[in-house]
VMD Tcl script that builds the backbone (N, CA, C; Angstrom):
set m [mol new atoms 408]
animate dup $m
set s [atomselect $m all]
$s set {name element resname resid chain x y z} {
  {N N UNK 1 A 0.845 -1.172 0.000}
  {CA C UNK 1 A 0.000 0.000 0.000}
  {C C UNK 1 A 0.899 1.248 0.000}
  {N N UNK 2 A 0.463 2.251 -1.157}
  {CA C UNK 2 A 1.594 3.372 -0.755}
  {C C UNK 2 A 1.024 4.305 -0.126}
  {N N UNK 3 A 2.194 5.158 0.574}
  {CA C UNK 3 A 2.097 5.770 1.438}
  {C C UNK 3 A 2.342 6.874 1.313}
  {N N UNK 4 A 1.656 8.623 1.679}
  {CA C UNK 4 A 2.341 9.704 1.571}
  {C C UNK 4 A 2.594 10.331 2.599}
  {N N UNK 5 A 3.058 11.433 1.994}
  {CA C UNK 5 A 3.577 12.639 3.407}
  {C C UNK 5 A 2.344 13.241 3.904}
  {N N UNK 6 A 1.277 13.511 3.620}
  {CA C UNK 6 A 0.208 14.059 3.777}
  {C C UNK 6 A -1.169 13.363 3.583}
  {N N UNK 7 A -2.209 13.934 4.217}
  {CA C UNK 7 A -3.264 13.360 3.562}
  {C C UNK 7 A -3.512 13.584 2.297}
  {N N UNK 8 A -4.055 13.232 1.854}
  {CA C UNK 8 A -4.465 13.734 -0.147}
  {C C UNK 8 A -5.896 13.663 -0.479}
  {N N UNK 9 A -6.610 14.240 -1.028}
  {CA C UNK 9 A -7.775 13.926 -1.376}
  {C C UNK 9 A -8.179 13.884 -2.954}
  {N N UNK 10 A -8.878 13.311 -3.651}
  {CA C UNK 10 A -9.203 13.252 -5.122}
  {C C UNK 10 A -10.553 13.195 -5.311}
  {N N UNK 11 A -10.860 13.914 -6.766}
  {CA C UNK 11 A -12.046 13.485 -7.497}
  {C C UNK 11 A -12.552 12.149 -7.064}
  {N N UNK 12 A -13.659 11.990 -6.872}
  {CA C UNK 12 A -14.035 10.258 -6.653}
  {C C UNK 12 A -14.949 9.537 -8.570}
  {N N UNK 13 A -14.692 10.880 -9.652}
  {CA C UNK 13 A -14.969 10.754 -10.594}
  {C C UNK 13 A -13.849 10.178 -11.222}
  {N N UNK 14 A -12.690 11.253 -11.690}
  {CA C UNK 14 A -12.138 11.154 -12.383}
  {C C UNK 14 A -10.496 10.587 -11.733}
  {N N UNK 15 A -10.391 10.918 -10.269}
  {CA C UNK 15 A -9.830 10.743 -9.517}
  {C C UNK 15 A -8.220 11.472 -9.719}
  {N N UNK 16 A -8.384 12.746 -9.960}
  {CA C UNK 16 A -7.444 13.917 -9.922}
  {C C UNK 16 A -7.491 14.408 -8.557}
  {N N UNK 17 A -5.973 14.937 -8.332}
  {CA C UNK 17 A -5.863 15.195 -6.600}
  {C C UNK 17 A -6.490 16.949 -7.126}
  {N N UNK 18 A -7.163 17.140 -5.662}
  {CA C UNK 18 A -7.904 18.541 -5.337}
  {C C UNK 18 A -7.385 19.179 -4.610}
  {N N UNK 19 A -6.149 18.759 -3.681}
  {CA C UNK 19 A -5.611 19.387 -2.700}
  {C C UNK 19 A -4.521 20.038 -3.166}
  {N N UNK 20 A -3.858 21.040 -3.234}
  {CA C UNK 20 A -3.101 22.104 -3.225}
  {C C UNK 20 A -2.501 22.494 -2.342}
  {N N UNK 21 A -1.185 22.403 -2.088}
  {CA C UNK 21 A -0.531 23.185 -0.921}
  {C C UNK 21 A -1.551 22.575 0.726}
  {N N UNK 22 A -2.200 23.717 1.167}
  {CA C UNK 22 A -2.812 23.275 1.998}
  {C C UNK 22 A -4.491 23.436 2.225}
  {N N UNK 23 A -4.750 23.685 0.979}
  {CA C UNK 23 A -6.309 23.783 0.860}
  {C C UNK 23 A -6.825 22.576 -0.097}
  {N N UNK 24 A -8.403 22.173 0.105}
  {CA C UNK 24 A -9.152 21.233 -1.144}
  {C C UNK 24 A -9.279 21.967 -1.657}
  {N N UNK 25 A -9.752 22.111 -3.526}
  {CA C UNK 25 A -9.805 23.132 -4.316}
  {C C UNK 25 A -11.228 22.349 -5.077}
  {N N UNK 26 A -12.343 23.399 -4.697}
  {CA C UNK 26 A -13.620 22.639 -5.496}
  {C C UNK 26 A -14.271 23.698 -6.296}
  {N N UNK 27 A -15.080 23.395 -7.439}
  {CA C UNK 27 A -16.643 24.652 -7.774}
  {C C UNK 27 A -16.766 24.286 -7.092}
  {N N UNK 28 A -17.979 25.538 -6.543}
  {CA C UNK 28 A -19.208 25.823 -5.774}
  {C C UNK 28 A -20.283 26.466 -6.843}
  {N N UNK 29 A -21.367 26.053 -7.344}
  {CA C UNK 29 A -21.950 26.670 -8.129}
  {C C UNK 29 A -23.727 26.956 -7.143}
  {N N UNK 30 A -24.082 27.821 -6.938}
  {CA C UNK 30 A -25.593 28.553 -6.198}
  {C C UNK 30 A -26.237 28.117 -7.106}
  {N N UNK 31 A -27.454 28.024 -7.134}
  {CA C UNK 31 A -28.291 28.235 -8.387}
  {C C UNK 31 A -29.052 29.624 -8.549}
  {N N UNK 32 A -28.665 29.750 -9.763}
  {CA C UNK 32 A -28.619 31.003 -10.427}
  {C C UNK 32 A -28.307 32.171 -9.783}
  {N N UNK 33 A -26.712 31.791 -9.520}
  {CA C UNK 33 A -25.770 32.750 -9.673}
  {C C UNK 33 A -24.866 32.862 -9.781}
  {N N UNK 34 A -23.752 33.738 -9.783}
  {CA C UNK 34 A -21.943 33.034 -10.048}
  {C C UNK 34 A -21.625 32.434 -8.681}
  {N N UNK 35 A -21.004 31.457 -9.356}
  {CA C UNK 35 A -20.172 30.780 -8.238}
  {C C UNK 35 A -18.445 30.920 -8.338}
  {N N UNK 36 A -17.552 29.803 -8.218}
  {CA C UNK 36 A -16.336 30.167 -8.213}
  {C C UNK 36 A -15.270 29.190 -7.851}
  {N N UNK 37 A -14.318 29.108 -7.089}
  {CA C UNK 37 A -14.016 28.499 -6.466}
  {C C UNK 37 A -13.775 28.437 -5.595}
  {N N UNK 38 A -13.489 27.076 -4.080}
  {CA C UNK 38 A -13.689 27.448 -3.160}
  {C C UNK 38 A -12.146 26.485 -2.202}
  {N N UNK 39 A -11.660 27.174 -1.138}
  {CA C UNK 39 A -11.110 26.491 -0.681}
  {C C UNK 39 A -11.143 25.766 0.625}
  {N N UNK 40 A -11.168 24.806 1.076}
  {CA C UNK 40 A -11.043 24.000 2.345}
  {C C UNK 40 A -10.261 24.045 2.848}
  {N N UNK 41 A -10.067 24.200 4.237}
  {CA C UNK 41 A -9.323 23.268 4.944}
  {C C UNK 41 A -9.109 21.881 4.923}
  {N N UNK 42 A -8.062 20.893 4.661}
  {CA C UNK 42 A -8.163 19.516 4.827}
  {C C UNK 42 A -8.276 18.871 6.190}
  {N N UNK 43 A -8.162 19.211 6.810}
  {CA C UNK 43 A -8.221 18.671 8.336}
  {C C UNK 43 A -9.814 18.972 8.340}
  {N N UNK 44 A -10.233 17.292 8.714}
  {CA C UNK 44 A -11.290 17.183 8.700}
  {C C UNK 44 A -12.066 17.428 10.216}
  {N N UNK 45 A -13.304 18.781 10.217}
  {CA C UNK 45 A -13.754 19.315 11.397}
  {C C UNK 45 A -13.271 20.680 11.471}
  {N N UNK 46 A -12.647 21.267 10.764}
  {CA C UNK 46 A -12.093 22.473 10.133}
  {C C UNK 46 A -13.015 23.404 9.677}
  {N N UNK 47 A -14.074 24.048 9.271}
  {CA C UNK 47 A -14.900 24.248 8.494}
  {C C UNK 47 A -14.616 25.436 7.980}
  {N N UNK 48 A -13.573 26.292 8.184}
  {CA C UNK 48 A -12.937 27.587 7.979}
  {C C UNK 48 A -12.798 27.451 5.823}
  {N N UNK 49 A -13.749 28.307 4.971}
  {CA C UNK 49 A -13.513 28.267 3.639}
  {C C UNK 49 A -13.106 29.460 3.426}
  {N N UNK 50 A -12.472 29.483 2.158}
  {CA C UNK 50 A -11.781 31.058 1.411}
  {C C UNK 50 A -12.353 30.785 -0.078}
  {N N UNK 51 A -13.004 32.273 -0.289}
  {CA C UNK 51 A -13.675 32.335 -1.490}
  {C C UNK 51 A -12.979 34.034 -2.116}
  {N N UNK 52 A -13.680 33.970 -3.645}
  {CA C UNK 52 A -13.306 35.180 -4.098}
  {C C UNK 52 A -14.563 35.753 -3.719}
  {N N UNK 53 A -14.515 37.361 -3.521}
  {CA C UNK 53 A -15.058 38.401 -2.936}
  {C C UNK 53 A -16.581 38.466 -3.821}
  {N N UNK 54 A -16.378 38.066 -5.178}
  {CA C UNK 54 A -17.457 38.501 -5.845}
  {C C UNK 54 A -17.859 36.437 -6.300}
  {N N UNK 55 A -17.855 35.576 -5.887}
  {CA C UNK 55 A -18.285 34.488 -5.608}
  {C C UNK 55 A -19.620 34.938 -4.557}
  {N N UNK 56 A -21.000 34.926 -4.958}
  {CA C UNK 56 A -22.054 34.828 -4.681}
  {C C UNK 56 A -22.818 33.972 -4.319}
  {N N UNK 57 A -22.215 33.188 -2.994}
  {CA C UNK 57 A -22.634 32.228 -2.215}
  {C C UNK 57 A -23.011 32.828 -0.852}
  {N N UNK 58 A -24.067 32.486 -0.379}
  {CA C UNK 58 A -24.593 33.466 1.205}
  {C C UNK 58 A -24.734 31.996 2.019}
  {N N UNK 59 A -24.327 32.066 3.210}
  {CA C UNK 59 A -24.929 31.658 4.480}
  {C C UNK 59 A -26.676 30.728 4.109}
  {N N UNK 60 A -26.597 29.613 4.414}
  {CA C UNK 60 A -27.636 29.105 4.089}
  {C C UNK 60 A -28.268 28.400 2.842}
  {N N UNK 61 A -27.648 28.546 1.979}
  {CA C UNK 61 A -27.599 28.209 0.603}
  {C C UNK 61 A -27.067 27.174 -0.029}
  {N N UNK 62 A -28.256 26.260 -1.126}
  {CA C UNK 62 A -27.833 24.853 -1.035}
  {C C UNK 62 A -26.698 25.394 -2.303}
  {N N UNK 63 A -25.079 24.858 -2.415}
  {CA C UNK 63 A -24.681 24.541 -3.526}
  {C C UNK 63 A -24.286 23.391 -4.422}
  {N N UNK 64 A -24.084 23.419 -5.192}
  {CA C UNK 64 A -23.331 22.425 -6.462}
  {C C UNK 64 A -21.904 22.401 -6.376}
  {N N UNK 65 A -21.455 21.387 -5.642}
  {CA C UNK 65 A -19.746 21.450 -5.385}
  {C C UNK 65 A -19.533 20.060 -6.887}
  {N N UNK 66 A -18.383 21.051 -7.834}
  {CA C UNK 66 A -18.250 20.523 -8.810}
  {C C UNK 66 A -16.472 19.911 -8.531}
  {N N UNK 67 A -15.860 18.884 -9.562}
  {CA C UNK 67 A -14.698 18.972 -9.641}
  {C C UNK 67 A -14.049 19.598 -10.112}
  {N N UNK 68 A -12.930 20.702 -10.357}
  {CA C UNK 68 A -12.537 21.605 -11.162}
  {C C UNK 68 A -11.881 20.877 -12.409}
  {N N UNK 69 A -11.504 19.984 -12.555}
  {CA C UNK 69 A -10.848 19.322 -13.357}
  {C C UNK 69 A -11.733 18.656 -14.477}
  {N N UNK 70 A -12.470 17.389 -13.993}
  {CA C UNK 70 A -13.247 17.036 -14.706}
  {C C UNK 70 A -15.110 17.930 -14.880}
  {N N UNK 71 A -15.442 18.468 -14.123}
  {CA C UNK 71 A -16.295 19.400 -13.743}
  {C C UNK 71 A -17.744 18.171 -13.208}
  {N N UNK 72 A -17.712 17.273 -12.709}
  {CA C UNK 72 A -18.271 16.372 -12.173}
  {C C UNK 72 A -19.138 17.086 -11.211}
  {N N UNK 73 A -20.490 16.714 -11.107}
  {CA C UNK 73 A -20.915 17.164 -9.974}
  {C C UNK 73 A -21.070 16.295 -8.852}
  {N N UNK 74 A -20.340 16.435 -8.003}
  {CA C UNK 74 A -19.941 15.762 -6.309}
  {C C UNK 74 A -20.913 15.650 -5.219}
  {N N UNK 75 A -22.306 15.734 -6.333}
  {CA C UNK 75 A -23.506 15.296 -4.966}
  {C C UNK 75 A -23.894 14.431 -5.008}
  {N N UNK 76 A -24.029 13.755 -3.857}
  {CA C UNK 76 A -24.781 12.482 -3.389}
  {C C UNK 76 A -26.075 12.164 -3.518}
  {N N UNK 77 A -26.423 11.559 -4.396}
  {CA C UNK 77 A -27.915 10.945 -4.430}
  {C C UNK 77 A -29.076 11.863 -4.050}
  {N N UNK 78 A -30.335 11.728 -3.437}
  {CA C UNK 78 A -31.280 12.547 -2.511}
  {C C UNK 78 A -30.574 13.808 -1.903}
  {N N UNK 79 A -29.562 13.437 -0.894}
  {CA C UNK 79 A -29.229 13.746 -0.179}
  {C C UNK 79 A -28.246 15.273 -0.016}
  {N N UNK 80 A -28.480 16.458 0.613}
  {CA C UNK 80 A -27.588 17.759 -0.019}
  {C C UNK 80 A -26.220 17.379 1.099}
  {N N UNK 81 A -25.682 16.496 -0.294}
  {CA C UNK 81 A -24.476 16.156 0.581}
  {C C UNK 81 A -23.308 15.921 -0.806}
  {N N UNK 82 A -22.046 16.160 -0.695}
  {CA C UNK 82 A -21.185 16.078 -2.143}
  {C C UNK 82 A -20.047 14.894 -1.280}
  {N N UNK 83 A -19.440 14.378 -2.004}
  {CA C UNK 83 A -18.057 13.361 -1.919}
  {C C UNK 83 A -17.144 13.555 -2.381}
  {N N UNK 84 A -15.884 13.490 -1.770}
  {CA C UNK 84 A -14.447 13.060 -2.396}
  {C C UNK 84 A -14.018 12.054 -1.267}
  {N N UNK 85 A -13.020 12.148 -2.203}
  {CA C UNK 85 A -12.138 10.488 -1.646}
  {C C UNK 85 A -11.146 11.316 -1.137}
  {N N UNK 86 A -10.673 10.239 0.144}
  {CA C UNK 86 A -9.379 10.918 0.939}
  {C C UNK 86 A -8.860 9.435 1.288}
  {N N UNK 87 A -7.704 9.706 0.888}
  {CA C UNK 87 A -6.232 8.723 1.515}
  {C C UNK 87 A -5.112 9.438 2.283}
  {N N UNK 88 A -5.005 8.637 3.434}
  {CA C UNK 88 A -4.500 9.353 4.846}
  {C C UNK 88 A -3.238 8.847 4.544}
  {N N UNK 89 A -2.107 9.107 5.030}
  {CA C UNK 89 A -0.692 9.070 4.811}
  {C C UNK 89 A -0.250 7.342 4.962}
  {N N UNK 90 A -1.014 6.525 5.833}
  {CA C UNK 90 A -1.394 5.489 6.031}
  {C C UNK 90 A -1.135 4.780 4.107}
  {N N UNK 91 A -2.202 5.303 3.685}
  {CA C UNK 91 A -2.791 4.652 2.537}
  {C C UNK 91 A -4.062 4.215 2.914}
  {N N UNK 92 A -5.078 4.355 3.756}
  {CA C UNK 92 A -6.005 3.789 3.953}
  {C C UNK 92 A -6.987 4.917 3.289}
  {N N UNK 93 A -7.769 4.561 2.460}
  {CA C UNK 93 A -8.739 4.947 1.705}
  {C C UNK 93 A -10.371 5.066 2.173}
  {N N UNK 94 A -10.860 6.801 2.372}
  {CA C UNK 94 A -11.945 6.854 2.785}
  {C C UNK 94 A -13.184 7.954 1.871}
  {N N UNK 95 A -14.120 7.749 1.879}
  {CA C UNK 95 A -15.388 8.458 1.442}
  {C C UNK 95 A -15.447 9.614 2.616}
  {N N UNK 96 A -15.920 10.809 1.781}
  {CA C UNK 96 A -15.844 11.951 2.959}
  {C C UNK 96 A -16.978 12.374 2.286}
  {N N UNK 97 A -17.960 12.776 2.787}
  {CA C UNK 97 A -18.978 13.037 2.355}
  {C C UNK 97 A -19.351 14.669 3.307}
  {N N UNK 98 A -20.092 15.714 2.870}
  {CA C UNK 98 A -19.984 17.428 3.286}
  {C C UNK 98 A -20.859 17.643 3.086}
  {N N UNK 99 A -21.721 18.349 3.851}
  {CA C UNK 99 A -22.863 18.926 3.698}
  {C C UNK 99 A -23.093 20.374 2.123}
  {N N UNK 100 A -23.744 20.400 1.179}
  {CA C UNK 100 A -23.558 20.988 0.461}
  {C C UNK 100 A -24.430 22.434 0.614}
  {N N UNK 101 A -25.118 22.673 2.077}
  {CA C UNK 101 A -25.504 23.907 2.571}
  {C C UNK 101 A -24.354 24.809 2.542}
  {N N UNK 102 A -24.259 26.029 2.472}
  {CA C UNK 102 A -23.098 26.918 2.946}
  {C C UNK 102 A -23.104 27.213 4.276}
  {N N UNK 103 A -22.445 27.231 5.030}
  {CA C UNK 103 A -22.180 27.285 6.588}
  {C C UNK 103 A -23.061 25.876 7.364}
  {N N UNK 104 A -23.404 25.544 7.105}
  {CA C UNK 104 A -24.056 23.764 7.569}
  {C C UNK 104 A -22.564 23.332 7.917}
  {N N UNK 105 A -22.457 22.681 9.425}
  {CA C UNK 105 A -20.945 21.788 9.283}
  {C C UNK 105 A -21.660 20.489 9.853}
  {N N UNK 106 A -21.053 19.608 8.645}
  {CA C UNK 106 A -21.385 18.045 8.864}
  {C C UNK 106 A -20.591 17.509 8.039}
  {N N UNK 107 A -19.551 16.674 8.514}
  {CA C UNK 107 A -19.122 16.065 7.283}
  {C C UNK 107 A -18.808 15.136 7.786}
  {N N UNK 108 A -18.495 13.712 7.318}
  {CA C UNK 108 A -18.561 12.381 7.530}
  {C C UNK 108 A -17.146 11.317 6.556}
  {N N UNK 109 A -16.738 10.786 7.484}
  {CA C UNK 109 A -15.694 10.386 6.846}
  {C C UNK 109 A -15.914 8.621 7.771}
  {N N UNK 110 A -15.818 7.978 5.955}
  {CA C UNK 110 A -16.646 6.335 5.642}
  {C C UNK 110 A -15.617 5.344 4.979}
  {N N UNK 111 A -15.618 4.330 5.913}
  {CA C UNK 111 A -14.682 3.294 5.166}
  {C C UNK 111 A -15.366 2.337 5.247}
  {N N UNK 112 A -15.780 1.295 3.862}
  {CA C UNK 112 A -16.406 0.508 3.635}
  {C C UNK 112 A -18.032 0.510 4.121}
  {N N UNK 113 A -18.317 1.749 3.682}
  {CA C UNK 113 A -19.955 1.660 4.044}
  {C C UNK 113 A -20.026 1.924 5.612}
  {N N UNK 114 A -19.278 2.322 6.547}
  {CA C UNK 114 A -19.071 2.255 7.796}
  {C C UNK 114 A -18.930 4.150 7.908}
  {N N UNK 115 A -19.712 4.620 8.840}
  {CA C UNK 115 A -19.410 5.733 9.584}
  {C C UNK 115 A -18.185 5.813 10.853}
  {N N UNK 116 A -17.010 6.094 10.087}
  {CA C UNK 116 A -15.643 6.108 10.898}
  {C C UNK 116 A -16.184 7.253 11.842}
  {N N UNK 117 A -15.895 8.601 11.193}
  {CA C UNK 117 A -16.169 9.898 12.520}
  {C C UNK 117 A -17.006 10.661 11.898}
  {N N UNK 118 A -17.599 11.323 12.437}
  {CA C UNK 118 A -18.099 12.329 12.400}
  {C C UNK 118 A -17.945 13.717 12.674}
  {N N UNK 119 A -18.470 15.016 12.238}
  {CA C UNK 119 A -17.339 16.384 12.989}
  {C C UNK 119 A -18.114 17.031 12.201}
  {N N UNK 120 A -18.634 18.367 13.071}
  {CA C UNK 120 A -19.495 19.271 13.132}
  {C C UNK 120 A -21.122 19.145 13.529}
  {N N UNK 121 A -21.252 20.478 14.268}
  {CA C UNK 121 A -22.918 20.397 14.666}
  {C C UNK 121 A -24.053 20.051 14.242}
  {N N UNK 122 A -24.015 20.116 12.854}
  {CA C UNK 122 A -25.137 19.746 12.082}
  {C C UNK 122 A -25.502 18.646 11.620}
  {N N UNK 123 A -24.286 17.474 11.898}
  {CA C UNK 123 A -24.228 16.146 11.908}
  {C C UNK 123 A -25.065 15.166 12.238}
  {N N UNK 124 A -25.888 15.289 12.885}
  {CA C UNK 124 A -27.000 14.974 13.498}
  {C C UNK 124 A -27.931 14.886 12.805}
  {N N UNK 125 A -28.556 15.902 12.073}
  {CA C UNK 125 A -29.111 16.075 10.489}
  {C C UNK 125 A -29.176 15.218 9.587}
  {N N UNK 126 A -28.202 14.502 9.442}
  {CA C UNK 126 A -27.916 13.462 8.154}
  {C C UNK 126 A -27.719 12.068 8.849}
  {N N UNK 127 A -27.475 11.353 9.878}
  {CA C UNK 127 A -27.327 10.069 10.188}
  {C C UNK 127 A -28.449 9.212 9.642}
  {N N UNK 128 A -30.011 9.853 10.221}
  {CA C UNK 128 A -30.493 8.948 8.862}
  {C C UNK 128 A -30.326 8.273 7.566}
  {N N UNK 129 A -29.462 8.918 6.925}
  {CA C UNK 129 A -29.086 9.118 5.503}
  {C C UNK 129 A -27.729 8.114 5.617}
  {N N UNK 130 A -27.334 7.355 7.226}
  {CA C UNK 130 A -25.973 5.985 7.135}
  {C C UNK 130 A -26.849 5.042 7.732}
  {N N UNK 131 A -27.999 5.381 8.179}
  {CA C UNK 131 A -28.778 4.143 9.166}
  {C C UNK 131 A -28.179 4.200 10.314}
  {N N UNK 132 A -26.994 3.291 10.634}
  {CA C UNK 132 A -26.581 3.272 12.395}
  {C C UNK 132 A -25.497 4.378 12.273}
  {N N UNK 133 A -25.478 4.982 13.447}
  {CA C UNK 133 A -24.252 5.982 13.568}
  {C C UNK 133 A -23.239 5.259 14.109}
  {N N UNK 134 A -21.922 5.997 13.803}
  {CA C UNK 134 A -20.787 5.331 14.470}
  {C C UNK 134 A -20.826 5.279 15.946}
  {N N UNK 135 A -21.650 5.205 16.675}
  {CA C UNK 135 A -21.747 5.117 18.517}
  {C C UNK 135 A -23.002 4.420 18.461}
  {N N UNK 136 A -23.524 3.819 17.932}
  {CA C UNK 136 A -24.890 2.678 18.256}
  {C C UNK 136 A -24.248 1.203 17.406}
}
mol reanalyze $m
mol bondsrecalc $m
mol representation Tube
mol addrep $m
């Protein structure tokens, strides 16, 4: 299994790395309006993003987190939730799944269909959407 210096994260489409230096690099597209791009923190439970000034995303607002590369759209089924893949320095390979509200923090990080952790308040919100939580 190989191993890196860092965590890494990729497209779960096309599977191009998104991470940069020290941010994820995704679209964010509103509906009907400009969107842009957006950056993450990788440390997962982080929820701190950096956007451009005239990127027209508000507080509360469902978006379209795209891949920049392949331009894939990264939402999950029903659910206002988007995915990428993350491999931890380990090599162990996980589903991270993000709430696609703007300021909503929930994000979920899944190995083999399994809810590993969980991190942020709004988390609570979506467990329906794994069946058992990781503590039952």
């Amino acid at each position: 299994m190989k191993k890196f210096k860092s965590d890494e994260y990729y497209c779960p489409k096309c599977n191009s790395p998104l991470k940069i230096d020290n941010h994820i690099v995704l679209t964010a597209i509103p509906a009907g309006k400009i969107g842009g791009l957006i950056l993450f923190e990788p440390k997962l439970g982080n929820f701190n993003i950096v956007k451009h000034e005239t990127c027209e995303i508000r507080t509360g607002e469902q978006v379209d987190f795209l891949c920049p590369v392949c331009h894939a759209n990264l939402g999950v089924g029903e659910e206002t939730l988007a995915e990428i893949t993350h491999i931890d320095m380990h090599g162990d390979e996980y589903k991270i799944l993000f709430s696609e509200i703007m300021g909503e923090q929930a994000t979920f990080k899944i190995k083999q269909g399994k809810v590993e952790n969980y991190y942020g308040a709004d988390s609570g919100k979506y467990m329906n959407f794994f069946g058992v939580g990781p503590d039952e």
